[in-house]
KOLGUVEX-682169 format. One record per residue (C-alpha): x, y, z. Coordinates in steps of 0.02 Angstrom, whole numbers, padded with zeros to 5 digits, always signed. Example, Ala and Ser with C-alpha at 12.3 -4.5 7.8 and 13.67 -1.06 7.14 Angstrom:
// KOLGUVEX-682169
+00615-00225+00390/+00684-00053+00357/
***
This chain:
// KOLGUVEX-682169
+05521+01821+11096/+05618+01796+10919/+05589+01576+10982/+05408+01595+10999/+05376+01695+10852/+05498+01547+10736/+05399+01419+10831/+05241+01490+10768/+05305+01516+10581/+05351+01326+10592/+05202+01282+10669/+05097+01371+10541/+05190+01291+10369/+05171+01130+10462/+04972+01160+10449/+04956+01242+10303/+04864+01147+10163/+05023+01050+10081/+05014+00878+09981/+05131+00746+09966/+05165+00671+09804/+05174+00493+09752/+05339+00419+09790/+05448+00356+09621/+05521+00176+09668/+05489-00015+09726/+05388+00063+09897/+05364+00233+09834/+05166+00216+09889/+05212+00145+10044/+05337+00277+10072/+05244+00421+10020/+05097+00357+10113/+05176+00349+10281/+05263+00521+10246/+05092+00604+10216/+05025+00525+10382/+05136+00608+10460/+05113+00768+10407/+04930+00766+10408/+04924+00785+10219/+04805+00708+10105/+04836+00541+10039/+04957+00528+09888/+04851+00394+09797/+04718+00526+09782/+04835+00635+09690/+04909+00486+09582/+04707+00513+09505/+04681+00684+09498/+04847+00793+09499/+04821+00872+09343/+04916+00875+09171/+05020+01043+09122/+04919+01144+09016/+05054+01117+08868/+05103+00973+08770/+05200+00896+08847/+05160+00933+09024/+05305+00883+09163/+05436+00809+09046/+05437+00951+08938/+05487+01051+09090/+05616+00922+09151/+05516+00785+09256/+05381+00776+09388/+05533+00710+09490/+05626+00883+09478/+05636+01040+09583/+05544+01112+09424/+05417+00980+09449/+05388+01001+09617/+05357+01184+09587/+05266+01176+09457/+05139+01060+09531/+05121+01161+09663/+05054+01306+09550/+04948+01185+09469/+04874+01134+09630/+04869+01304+09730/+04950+01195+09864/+05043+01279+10019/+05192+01144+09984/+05227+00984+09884/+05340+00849+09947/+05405+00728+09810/+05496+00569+09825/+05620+00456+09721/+05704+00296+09767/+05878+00281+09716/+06020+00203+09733/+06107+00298+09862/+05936+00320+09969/+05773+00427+09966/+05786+00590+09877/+05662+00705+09937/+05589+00890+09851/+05506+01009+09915/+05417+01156+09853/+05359+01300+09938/+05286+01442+09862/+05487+01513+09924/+05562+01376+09787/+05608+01205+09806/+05746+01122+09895/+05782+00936+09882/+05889+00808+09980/+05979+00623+09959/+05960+00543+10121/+06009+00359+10175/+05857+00306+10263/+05687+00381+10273/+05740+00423+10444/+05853+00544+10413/+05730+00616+10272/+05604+00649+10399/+05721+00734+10516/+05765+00853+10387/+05578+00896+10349/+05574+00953+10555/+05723+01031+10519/+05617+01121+10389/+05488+01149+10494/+05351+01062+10407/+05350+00902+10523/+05321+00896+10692/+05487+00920+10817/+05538+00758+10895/+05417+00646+10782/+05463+00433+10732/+05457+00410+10559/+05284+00364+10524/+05213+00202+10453/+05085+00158+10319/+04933+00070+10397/+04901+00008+10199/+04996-00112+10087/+05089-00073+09917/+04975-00189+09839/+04843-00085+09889/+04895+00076+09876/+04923+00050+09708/+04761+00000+09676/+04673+00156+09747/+04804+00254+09641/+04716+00162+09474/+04543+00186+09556/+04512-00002+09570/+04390-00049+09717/+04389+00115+09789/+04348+00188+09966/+04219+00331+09998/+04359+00455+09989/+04454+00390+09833/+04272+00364+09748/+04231+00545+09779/+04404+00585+09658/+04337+00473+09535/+04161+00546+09532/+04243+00720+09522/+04364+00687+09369/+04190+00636+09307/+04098+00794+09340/+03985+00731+09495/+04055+00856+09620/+04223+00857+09732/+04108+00763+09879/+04213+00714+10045/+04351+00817+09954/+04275+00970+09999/+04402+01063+10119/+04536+00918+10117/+04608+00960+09937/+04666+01140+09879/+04525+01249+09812/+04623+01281+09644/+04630+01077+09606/+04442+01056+09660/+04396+01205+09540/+04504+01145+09402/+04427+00968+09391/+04261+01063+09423/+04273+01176+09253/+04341+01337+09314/+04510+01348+09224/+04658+01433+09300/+04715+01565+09183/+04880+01481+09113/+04767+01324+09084/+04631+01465+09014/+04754+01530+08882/+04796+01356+08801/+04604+01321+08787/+04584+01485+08672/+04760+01441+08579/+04669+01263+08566/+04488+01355+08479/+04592+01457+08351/+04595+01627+08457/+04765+01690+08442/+04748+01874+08479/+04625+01836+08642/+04749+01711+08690/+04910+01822+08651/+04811+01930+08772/+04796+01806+08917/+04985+01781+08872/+05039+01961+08923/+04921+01958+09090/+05026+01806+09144/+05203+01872+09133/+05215+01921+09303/+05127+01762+09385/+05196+01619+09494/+05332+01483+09384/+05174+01414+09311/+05101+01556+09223/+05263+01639+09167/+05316+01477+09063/+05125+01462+08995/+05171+01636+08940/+05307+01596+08853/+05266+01453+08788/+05106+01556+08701/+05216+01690+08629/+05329+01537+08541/+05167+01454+08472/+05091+01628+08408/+05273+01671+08320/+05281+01834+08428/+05461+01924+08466/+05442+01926+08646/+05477+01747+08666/+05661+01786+08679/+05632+01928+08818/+05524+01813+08913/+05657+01667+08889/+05802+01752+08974/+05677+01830+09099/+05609+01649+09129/+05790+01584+09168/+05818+01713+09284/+05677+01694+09372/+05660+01512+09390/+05845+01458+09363/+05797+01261+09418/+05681+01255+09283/+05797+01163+09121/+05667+01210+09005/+05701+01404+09017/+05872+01389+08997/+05863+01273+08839/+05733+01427+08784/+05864+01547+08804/+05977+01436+08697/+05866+01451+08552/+05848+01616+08567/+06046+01635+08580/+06044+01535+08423/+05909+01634+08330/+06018+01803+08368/+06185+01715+08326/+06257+01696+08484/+06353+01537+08517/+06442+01601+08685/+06255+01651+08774/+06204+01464+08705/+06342+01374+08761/+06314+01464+08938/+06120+01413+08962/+06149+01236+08883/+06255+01218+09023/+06159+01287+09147/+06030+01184+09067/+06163+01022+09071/+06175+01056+09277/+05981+01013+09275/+05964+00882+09145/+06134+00805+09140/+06091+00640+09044/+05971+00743+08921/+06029+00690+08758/+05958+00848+08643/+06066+00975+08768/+06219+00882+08713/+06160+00874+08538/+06128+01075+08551/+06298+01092+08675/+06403+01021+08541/+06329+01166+08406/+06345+01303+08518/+06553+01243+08556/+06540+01274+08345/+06475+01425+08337/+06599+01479+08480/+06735+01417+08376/+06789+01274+08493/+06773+01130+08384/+06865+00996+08510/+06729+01021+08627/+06606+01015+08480/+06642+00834+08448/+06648+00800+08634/+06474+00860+08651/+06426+00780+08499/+06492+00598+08541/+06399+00611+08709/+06239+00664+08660/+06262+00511+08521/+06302+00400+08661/+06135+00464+08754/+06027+00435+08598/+06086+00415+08421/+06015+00568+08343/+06017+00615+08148/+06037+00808+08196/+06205+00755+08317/+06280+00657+08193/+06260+00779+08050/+06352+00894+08165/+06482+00777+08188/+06511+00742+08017/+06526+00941+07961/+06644+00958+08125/+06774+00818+08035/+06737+00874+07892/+06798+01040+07926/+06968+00942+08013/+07004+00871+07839/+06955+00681+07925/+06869+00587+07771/+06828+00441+07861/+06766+00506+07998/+06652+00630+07930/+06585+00508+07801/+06556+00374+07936/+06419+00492+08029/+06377+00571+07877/+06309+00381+07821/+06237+00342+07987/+06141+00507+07976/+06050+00464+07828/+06011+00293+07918/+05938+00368+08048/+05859+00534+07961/+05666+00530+07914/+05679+00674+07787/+05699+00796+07926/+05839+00832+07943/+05969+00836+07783/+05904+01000+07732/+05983+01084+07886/+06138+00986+07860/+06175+01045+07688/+06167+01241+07723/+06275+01197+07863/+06392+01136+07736/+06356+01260+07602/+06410+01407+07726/+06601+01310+07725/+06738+01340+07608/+06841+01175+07643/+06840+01050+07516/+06765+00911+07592/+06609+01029+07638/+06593+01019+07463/+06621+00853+07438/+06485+00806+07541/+06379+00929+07503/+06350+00843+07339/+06369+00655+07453/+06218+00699+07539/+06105+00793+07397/+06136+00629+07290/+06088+00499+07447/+05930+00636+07491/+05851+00622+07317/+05906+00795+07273/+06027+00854+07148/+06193+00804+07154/+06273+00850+06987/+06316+00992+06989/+06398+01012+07153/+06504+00842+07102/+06545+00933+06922/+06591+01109+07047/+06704+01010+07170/+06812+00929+07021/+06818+01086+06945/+06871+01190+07093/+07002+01048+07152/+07058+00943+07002/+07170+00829+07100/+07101+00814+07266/+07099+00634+07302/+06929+00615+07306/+06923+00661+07131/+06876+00469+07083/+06762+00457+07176/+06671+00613+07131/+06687+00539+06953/+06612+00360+06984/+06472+00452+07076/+06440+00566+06899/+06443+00426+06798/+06321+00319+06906/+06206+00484+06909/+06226+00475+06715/+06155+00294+06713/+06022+00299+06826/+05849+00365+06827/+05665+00343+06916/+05537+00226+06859/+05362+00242+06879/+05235+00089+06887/+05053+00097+06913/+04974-00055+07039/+04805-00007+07038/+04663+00137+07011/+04567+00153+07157/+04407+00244+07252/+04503+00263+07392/+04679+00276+07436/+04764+00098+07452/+04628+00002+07416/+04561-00140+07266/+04572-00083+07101/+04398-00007+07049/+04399-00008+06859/+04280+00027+06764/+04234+00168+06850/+04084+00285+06823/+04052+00464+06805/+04085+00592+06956/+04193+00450+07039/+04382+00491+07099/+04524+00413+07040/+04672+00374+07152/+04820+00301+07069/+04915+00187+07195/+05097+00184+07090/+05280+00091+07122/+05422+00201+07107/+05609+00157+07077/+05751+00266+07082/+05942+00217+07041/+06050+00246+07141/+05935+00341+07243/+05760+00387+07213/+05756+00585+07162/+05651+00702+07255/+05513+00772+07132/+05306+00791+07120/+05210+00652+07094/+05070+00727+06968/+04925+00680+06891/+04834+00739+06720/+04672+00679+06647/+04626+00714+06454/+04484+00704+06358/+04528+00693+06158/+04690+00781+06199/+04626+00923+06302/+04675+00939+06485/+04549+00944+06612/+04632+00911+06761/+04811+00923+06822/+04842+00890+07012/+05002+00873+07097/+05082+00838+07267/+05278+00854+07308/+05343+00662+07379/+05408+00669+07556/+05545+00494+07617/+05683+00475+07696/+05867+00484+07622/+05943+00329+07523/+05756+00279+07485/+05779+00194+07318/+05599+00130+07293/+05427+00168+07362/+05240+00133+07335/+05132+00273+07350/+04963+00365+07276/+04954+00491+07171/+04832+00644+07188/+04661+00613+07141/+04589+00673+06975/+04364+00650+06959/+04277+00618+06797/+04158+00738+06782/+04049+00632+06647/+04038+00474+06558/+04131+00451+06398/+04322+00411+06367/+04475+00469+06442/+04655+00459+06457/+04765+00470+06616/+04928+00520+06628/+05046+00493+06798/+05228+00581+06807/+05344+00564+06929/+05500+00690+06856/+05543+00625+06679/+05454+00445+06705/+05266+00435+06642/+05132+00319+06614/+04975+00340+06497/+04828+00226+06545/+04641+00242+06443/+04497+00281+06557/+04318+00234+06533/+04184+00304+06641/+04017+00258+06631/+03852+00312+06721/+03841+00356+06909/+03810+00220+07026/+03736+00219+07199/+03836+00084+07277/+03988+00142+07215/+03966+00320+07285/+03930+00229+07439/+04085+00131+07443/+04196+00280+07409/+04125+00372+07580/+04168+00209+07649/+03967+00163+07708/+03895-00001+07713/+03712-00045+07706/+03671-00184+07829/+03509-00269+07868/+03426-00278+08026/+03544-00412+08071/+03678-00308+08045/+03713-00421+07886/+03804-00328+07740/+03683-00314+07579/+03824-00319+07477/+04005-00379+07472/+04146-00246+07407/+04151-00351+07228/+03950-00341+07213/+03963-00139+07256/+04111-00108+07145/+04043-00221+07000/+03935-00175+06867/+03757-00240+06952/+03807-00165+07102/+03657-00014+07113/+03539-00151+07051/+03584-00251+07185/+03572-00128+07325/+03409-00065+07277/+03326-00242+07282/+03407-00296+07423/+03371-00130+07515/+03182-00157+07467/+03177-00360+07536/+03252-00286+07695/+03120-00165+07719/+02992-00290+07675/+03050-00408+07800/+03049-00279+07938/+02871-00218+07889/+02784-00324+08036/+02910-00257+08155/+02853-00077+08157/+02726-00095+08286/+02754+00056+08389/+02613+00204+08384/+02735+00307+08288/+02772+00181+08148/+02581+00148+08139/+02509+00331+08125/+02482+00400+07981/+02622+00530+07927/+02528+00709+07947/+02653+00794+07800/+02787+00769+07668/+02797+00647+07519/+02699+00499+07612/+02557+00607+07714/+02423+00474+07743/+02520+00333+07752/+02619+00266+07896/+02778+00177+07919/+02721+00018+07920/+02609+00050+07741/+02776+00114+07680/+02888-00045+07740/+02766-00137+07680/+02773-00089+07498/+02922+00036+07472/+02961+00101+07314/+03123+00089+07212/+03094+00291+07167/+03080+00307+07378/+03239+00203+07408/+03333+00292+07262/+03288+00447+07364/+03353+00374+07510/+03541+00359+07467/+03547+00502+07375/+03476+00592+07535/+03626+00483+07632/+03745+00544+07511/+03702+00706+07536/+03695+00655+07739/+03822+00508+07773/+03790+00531+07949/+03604+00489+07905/+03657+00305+07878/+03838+00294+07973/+03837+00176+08099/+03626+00148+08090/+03577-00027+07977/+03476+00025+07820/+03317-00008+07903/+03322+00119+08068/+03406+00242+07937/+03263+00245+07820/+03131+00254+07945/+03209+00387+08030/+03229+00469+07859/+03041+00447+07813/+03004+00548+07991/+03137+00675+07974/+03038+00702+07789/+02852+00709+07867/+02939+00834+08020/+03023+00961+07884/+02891+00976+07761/+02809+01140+07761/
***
């Protein structure tokens, strides 16, 4: 009796509703073709279009891989499938995964062979089975899997990712994937959507209803209590990792939380656990080698450290290295990945590393505390003045001193390229009332360029009327840069004088601004008016130069003039029933337009830009002039 009943268990996984995965590798279509023949699965090319995306950023490789046991299980959440079978080629065989809603157990086999023994030995292939063959090429299995001259069946998944309805997949795919591509969001994929609109609380909500659902819903959970800041993300962490212990992304989630509590040993544990998962995963390493720290086991600390820099060079890894020789009195070592930190850091970084060195006591923490503030812009003086004081003849004492003395010398420059309507482009003097003025400057720092606010001022017979300023962002040992400065407006003709600053560096430059002007405004929202020919009416000298609102305005009115004995339609040709031009048509209109009527125009477009946009000046005004007649009361 106990053989029957295991026969039927086996016999019922073997027809539940699983899906097989494209293969990774050289055949991997071919191969994962012929295993879901055999199993009476759906083909994998129709999941290759419409397995879906993780509801996070991120999706799969945020959780480890598609490739993974966490993949595997994942997907099958995200599908509702019974089971998932994944494949990779590698160098030792065919490693197969498979998920059940039970977990997920994977294999290395030699041949396929052997592979699909060990699914009968799981019950999910039929006893005593060959090894199936694909009836369809690689060539063309790849093809289906990019939707190119699709079958019935893999044109139904296109027309479903599209919206047309799931078709001939009706019964052959999991209900959850059909519904999903249909509009009905599964709740963990629900949640992100309201994080997405701005609706914390409702989505903080959905978080708590999903910490007790499949792997799926328990890391969207989590993941929504990080993004919303809330406490529980370190409860659900550890709970996550116990839960799911194949999943690398819960146990680097417990590390942080370790970390945020102060708890190297805990850290060290799950970036190992982590490490078992993910061994080549450069970050762990990075992280490994600051937990070893914090546990006070600074030989492993540089171990970690060195591999996770042989993984990936990493600014955050080498900073690490350099404050764990710096601590070990080693000079050259420390200031070797100290300098190829900077190198490598995009102004990320450094700040991290300099608490990290502020918290030590040893004199080289010191030392390079004030190395690194000097090379990051920041300021270095005082901690060079503080490290000769507090050790007079250490022998980095020169050095400290050449470094003061340089600092003495050098300074920032500030240069001013060009005044422009918008940011990076010509220069746009003179410019005219109501206009913005972006200053596009040079700045040069020696030895290194200090970190400060770039800041603008605009006076008018020595009062201030403006003052804007934005704080610089670049990398360390940046020694020169071009950038703009914030914007100041001149809010009516006359005379002015602008100032730029960048720390103790300024420039003074006279400003004249002189009456509005059409083109210009339409320059600076970066429109174009174009004939019917798509034809620009004016170049960016003619718009920018002093004729330019003469110009448009003629132009603007030829153009209409010339399309007059287009406007044929019984629409153009009707008489307008209300608004500014009731009586007349279109057409009458074209025909003899108005410079007051065109003036109206672009001031209506500047109010509107979307009123012009991509249209030609033509189409825009007509559909102006009937937007006018429809609105009037």
């Amino acid at each position: 009796m106990r053989r029957i009943l295991a026969s039927l268990l086996l016999l019922g996984l073997a027809l539940a509703q699983g899906l097989v995965l494209p293969f990774e590798g050289p055949r991997g279509y071919t191969l994962a073709q012929a295993f879901a023949q055999g199993l009476n699965a759906p083909p994998p090319t129709l999941l290759a279009l419409l397995l879906p995306d993780l509801p996070w950023r991120g999706s799969y490789e945020l959780a480890g891989g598609l490739y993974t046991r966490a993949g595997a299980r994942l997907a099958l959440a995200a599908t509702g499938a019974d089971w998932v079978l994944l494949g990779r080629e590698e160098e030792g065989g065919l490693r197969l995964i498979l998920a059940t809603p039970k977990g997920a157990q994977e294999g290395l086999f030699r041949t396929p062979q052997l592979a699909w023994l060990w699914l009968q030995g799981q019950g999910l292939a039929p006893r005593f089975s060959p090894f199936p063959t694909s009836t369809l090429s690689e060539e063309r299995l790849q093809a289906l899997a990019q939707g190119q001259d699709p079958d019935p069946l893999h044109q139904s998944a296109l027309d479903l990712k599209e919206g047309r309805g799931s078709g001939l997949l009706e019964g052959l795919l999991p209900k959850r994937l059909l519904l999903l591509w249909q509009g009905t969001l599964p709740p963990a994929y629900e949640a992100f959507r309201l994080l997405a609109e701005g609706k914390r609380e409702e989505a903080l909500k959905r978080a708590e209803a999903l910490t007790q659902g499949d792997v799926l819903e328990r890391t969207a959970a989590h993941l929504l209590f990080r993004a919303l800041e809330d406490e529980r993300w370190k409860e659900t962490a550890r709970s996550l990792a116990q839960a799911f212990p194949e999943l690398p992304l819960a146990w680097e989630e417990v590390s942080f939380a370790a970390f945020a509590e102060g708890k190297g040993e805990e850290a060290k544990e799950a970036l190992l656990q982590a490490l078992k998962l993910r061994p080549d995963y450069w970050l762990y390493w990075t992280n490994l080698g600051w937990a070893y720290y914090l546990a006070g086991d600074l030989p492993r600390a540089i171990l970690a450290s060195e591999r996770a820099l042989q993984l990936s060079p990493n600014a955050t890894a080498l900073y690490n290295l350099g404050l764990f020789r710096a601590i070990y009195g080693d000079y050259l070592g420390a200031k070797a990945a100290y300098d190829r930190a900077l190198r490598l850091d995009e102004g990320e970084d450094f700040p991290e590393a300099l608490k990290d060195l502020e918290a030590r006591k040893e004199p080289l923490a010191l030392y390079f505390r004030a190395y690194l503030a000097e090379r990051a812009g920041l300021e270095a003086k005082p901690l060079y003045e503080a490290f000769l004081a507090q050790h007079p003849k250490h022998p980095l004492g020169p050095a400290a001193r050449r470094a003061l003395a340089q600092l003495g010398e050098g300074g920032a420059r500030l240069e001013v390229l060009r005044l422009s309507l918008i940011p990076g482009d010509v220069d746009a003097r003179p410019f005219r009332a109501g206009e913005a003025v972006f200053p596009e400057v040079r700045l040069t720092g020696t030895p290194y360029l200090k970190r400060d606010a770039l800041e603008t001022r605009l006076y008018r017979e020595g009062a201030l009327l403006q003052e804007e300023k934005k704080p610089l962002g670049f990398p360390p040992l940046t020694t020169a840069l071009v950038g703009n400065a914030p914007a100041v407006t001149l809010p009516a003709p006359g005379r002015y004088t602008l100032e730029v600053r960048y720390g103790e560096a300024t420039l003074l430059l006279p400003l004249e601004a002189g009456p509005p002007s059409l083109a210009r405004r339409l320059y600076a929202l970066g429109l174009e008016a174009r004939d019917l020919s798509g034809q620009a009416l004016l170049t960016p000298k003619e718009a920018l130069g002093e004729e330019g609102e003469r110009l448009l305005l003629e132009r603007t009115l030829q153009a209409l003039k010339e399309a007059a004995p287009l406007a044929t339609s019984s629409r153009l040709t009707a008489p307008l029933p209300k608004g500014p031009y009731a009586g007349k048509s279109v057409q009458e209109v074209l025909k003899e337009p108005s410079l007051e009527g065109v003036r109206a125009f672009f001031e209506a477009v500047l109010e509107n830009p979307e009123l012009l946009a991509e249209n030609d000046v033509v189409n825009a005004f007509v559909n102006w002039l009937l937007k006018l007649s429809e609105n009037a009361p």
